[in-house]
N, C-alpha and C positions, 0 to 999 in steps of 0.2 A: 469351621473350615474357612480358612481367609479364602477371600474373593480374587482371582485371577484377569487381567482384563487379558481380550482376546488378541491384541497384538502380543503380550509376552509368551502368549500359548503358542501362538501360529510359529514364533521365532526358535522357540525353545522346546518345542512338544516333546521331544524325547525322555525330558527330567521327568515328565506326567505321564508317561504311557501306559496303562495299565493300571494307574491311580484314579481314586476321583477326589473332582474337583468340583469348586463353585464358580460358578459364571451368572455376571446378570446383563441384561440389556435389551434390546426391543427388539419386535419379529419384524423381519423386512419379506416375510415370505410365510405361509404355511401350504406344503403337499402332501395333498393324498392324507391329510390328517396322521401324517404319518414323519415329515423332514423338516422342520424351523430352519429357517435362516435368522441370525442372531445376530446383531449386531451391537458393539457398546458406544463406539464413535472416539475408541482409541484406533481405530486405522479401521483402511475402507473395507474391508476382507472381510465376509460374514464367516459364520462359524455355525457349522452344520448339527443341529441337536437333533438325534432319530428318536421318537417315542413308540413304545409299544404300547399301544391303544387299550390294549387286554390287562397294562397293571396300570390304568390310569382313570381317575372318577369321569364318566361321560361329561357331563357338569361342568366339568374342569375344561377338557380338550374341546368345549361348544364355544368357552369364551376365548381361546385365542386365537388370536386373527391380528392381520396386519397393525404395526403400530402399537397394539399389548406391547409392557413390559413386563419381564420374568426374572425370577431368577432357579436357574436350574442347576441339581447336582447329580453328577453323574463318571463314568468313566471314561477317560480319554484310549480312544482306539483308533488303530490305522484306519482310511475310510477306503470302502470296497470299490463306491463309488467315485466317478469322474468328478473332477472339477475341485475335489480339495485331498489336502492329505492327510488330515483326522478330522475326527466328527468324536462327538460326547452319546453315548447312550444312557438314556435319562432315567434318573431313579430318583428324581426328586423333582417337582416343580410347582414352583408356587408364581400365582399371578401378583404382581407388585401395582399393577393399576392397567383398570377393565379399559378397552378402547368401548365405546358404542359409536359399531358400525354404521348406523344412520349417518352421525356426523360426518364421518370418513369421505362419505363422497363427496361432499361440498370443498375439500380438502385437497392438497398440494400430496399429503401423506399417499394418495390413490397407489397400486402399484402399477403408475403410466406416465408417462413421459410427457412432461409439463412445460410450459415458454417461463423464460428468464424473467419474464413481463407478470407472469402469472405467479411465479415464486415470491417476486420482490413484493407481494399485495398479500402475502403470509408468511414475512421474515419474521417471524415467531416461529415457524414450523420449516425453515429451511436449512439449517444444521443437520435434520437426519436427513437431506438426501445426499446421493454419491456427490455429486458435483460440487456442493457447498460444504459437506465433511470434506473432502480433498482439499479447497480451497483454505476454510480456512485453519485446517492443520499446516497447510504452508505460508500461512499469514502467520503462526505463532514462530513457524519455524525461523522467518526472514528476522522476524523481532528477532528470536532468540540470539541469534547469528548477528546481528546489527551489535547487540550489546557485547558479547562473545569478543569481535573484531577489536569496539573500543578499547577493551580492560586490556586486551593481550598490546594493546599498541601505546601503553599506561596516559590513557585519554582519562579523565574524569567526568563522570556523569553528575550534569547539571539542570536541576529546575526552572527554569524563567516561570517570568507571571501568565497565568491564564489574563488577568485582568491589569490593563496595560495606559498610558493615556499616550504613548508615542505610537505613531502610523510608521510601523520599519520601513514597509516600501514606498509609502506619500502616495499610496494609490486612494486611500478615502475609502475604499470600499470593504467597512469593516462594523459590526454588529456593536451597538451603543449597550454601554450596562449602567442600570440606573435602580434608585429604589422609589424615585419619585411616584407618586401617585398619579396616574396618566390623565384620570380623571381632573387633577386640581394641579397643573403644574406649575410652580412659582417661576413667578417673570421678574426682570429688573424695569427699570425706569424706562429703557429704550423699548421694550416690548421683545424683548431676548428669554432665554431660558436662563437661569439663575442656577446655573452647575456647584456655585458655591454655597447654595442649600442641599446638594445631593451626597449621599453617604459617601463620598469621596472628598468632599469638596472642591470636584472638579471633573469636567468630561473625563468620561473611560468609556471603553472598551475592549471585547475580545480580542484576542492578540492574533495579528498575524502573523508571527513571526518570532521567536526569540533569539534572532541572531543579537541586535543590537546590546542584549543583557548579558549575552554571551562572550562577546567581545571584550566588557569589562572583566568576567571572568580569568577567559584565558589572558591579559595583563596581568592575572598574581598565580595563576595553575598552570599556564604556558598552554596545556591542551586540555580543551575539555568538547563534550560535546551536547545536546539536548535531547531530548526526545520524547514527545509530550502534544496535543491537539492544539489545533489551528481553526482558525474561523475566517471565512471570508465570503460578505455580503454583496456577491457577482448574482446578478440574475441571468447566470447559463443555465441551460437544461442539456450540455452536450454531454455522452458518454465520457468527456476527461475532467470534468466539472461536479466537487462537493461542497457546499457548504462546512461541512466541517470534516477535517482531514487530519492526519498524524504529520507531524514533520521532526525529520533527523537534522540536527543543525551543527555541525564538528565546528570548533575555532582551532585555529592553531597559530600561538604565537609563533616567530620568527618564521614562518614563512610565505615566502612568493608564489605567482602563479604559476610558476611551474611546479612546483612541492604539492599545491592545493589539485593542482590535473593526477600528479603522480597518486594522490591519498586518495583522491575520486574513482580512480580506476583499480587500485587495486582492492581498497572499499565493497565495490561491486561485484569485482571477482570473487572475491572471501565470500560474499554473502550468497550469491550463486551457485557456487560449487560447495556451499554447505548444504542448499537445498539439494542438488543432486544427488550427493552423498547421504542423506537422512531421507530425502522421500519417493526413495523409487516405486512404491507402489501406488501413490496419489498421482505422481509425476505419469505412470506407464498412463493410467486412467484418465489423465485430462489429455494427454499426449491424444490417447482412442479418442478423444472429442475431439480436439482440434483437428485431427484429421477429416471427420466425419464431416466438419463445417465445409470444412477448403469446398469438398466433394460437391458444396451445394454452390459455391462460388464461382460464376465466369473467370475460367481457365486463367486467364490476365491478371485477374485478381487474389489468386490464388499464391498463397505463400510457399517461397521457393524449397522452405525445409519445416520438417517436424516441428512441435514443440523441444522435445529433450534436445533436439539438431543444434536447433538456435541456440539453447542456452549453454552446452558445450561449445558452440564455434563463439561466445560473445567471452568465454572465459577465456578459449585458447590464444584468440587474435589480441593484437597489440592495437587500442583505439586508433584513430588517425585524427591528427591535432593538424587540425587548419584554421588561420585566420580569416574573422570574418572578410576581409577585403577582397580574397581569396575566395571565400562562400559564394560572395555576390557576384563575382565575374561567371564563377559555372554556371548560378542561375540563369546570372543574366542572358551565356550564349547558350541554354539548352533548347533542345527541340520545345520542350511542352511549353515552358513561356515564349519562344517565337511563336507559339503555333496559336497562344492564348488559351492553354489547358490547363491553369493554374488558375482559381477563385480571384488569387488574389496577384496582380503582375508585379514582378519585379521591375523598377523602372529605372532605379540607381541607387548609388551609394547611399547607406542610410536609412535604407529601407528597415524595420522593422522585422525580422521572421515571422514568419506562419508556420502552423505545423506543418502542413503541405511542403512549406519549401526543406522545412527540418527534414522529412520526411524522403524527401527524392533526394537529399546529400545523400543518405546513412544508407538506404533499401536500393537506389537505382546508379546512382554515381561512384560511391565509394563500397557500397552491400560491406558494409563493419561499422560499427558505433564511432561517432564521428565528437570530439569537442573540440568547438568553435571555442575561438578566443578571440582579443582585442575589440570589443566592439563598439561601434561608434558612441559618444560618452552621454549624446542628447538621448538615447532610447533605454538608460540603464541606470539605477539607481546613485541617488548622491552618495553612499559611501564607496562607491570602487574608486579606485586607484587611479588616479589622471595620470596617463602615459605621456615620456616625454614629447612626443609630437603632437601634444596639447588638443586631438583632435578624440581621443580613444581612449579606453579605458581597462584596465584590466581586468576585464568580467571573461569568463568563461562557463559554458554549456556545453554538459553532454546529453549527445541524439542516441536514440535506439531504435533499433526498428520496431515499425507497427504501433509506436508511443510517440515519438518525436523528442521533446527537452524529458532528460530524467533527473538530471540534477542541473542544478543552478547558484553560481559562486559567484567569489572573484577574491582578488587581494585585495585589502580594503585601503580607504585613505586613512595613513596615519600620520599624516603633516597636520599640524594644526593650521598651520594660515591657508593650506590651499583647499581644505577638508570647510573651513568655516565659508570659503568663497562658493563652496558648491552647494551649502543649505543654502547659501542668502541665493545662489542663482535658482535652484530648486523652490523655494519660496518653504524652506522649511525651518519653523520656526526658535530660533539658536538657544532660545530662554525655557522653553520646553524642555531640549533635548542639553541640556547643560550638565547633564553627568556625559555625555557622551563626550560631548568634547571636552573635558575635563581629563579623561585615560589619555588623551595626547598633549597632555602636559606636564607632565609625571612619567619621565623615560620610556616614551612611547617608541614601540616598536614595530619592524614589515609585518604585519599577519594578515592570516587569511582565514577561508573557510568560505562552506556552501550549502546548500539547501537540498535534500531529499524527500518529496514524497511519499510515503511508505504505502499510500494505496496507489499507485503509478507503478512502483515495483512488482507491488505483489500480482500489478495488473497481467505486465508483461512477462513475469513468473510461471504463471499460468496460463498464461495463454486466452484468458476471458478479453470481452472485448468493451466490456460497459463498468465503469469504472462502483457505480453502485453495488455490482456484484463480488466487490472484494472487500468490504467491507457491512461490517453485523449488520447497522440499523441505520444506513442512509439517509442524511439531512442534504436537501437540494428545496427549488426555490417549491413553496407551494406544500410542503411534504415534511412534517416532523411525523411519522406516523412511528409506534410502540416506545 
């Protein structure tokens, strides 16, 4: 008898009713020796198995308990009781693998309610609960839906290198790969590391980024986009800070920064409102938690609308596209930096953002996701676009609430003479990066594109609030653990 999982049941019970079926999965409950809660971890809904104790070996009904799994066959029937609308009466049950309950208490599996802190110290064992089954069925959902948006919008889906020797952003802070022997590592004359002994014949590392390879791409596919892990050797430990992360990287030849704002936001919307549409019953379930949090939070702090709220009003509303020159004047005259309520003061033009300030555009000044544009050209990578008032550039960011930047773009330079003036001002190296500036000499053309996140999405998706939590196996400073 093929095996059923229990979302197709719960959706379609009618085809089954009064047949039986096969179902397997783990107990997330046993009552009265009498009602299993069953769950497979195709959706959060358990599935009620009633066993009558009198056709079942004693033996058998001693070893299940919470966390056993089973697989059990029986008849689908309407259920009598509250709280679901069939349940299976059991006529066949086999245990698939014995929990021992000793261990159970030392365990996350307990049936009680555990800290986020305490989970993450048994992300091996946090997939069966509610919170992290919800989570990440809508982490595969956003994937799902990221790739979905590309094909329908005939983007081409692109590989870059995990292992890379060009620094995309020139920030330096990026994980060396090497096969050297740590203990004997070969030097040159100068007393240097001798990279042209190591399997590459030359520094690398993990990549932060595949825009840069990206770029060449879309020069011969016009659109294509990336999507694939990111490495970045930050010693943060804040809730928006991994080690290692997924990034969606879209290029698109022939266009501007207003084309690449326009593909940003509707980008988001598509991916949004495919979670809403596919996962209302994970959605209803974090929705009950986020509310429950607010409840513990001084009133002031407390978020103005639901989770599902939010992500309906961030589909329905039209972003709000302001220049940064524009950002920094509100900053500058708001209450909270008059008052010095901001960590970090805004003092003038040029300033840098913080999340903070991201944070009071989008939630307190404008409440709707906000992307900033033109910003000053000293605080933003050498490949954006030098605007003609030689002062800005054309990078663009969008803010959302309760996140601050979600994505991060711009239209890139595709002038060779002014594009090469910006390595040498950058101090980045032209003989390195010599395929790059190569694509702008070879009928180079306006294009753009931008950077997404995928655990920053799924962050604000859901409604969690600690960015380790949206993601399996969390690498941060200090911590490769499973």
């Amino acid at each position: 008898m093929k095996r059923q999982t229990i979302k197709d049941l719960l959706a379609d019970y009618k085809k089954v009713l009064h047949h039986d079926i096969t179902v397997q999965g783990w107990v997330r409950a046993f009552r009265s020796n009498r009602f299993i809660a069953l769950n497979d971890g195709s959706t959060i809904n358990n599935l009620q198995i009633v066993v009558d104790f009198e056709n079942f070996d004693e033996e058998t009904i001693k070893k299940i308990n919470t966390a056993s799994s089973l697989k059990v066959v029986g008849e689908v029937v309407e259920s009598q009781g509250a709280g679901q609308t069939v349940e299976i009466i059991a006529k066949k049950i086999t245990i698939l693998g014995d929990n021992f309950f000793e261990d159970l208490q030392s365990t996350i599996l307990q049936p009680k309610k555990h800290s986020l802190e305490k989970l993450r110290e048994q992300a091996h064992l946090r997939f069966r609960t509610n919170v992290f089954g919800a989570v990440f069925r809508i982490r595969h959902s956003v994937s799902f839906a990221i790739h979905s948006f590309f094909n329908q919008n005939q983007f081409f889906y692109i590989n870059t290198p995990i292992i890379t020797g060009a620094d995309a952003e020139g920030a330096g802070e990026m994980f060396g790969v090497t096969n050297f022997d740590l203990n004997n590592i070969p030097k040159t004359e100068g007393g240097e590391i001798d990279f042209s002994q190591d399997f590459f014949g030359k520094k690398t590392n993990l990549t932060v980024s595949g825009q840069l390879e990206g770029e060449t791409a879309a020069m011969g596919l016009g659109r294509i986009y990336t999507f694939g892990p990111t490495f970045r050797a930050e010693n943060s430990n804040t809730t928006r800070h991994l080690a290692e992360f997924w990034m969606i990287e879209p290029e698109v030849a022939f266009n501007n920064l207003e084309n690449n704002i326009d593909l940003a936001e509707d980008f988001l919307k598509y991916v949004i409102q495919y979670v809403l549409d596919n996962c209302k019953d994970d959605l209803e379930f974090l929705n009950k938690r986020f509310e429950e949090e607010q409840k513990s939070k001084p009133e002031k702090d407390r978020a103005k609308e639901g989770l599902i709220e939010k992500l309906k009003n961030v589909v329905a509303k039209r972003f709000k596209r302001v220049s940064y020159t524009e950002a920094i004047e509100i900053l500058l005259n708001s209450k909270e930096n008059k008052k010095g309520k901001f960590q970090y003061p805004v003092e003038k033009w040029g300033t840098d953002l913080q999340s903070e300030h991201e944070r009071y555009l989008v939630e307190k000044h404008f409440e709707t996701p906000v992307v900033l544009f033109d910003y000053p050209k000293e605080i933003k990578a050498f490949y954006m676009k030098l605007n003609d008032d030689g002062k800005t550039v054309a990078a663009m960011d969008v803010l959302f609430p309760g996140i601050g930047e979600i994505i991060g773009g711009s239209e890139r330079e595709s002038r060779h003479d002014v594009l090469l003036e910006k390595m040498k001002d950058f101090g980045v190296d032209e003989h390195e990066l010599w395929w790059y500036l190569d694509t702008r000499k070879f009928g180079s053309v306006p294009h753009a594109g931008f950077g997404l996140g995928l655990e920053r999405l799924v962050l604000f998706v859901t409604g969690m609030t600690n960015i380790r939590d949206v993601i399996p196996f969390p690498r941060t400073p200090k911590n490769a653990e499973f």
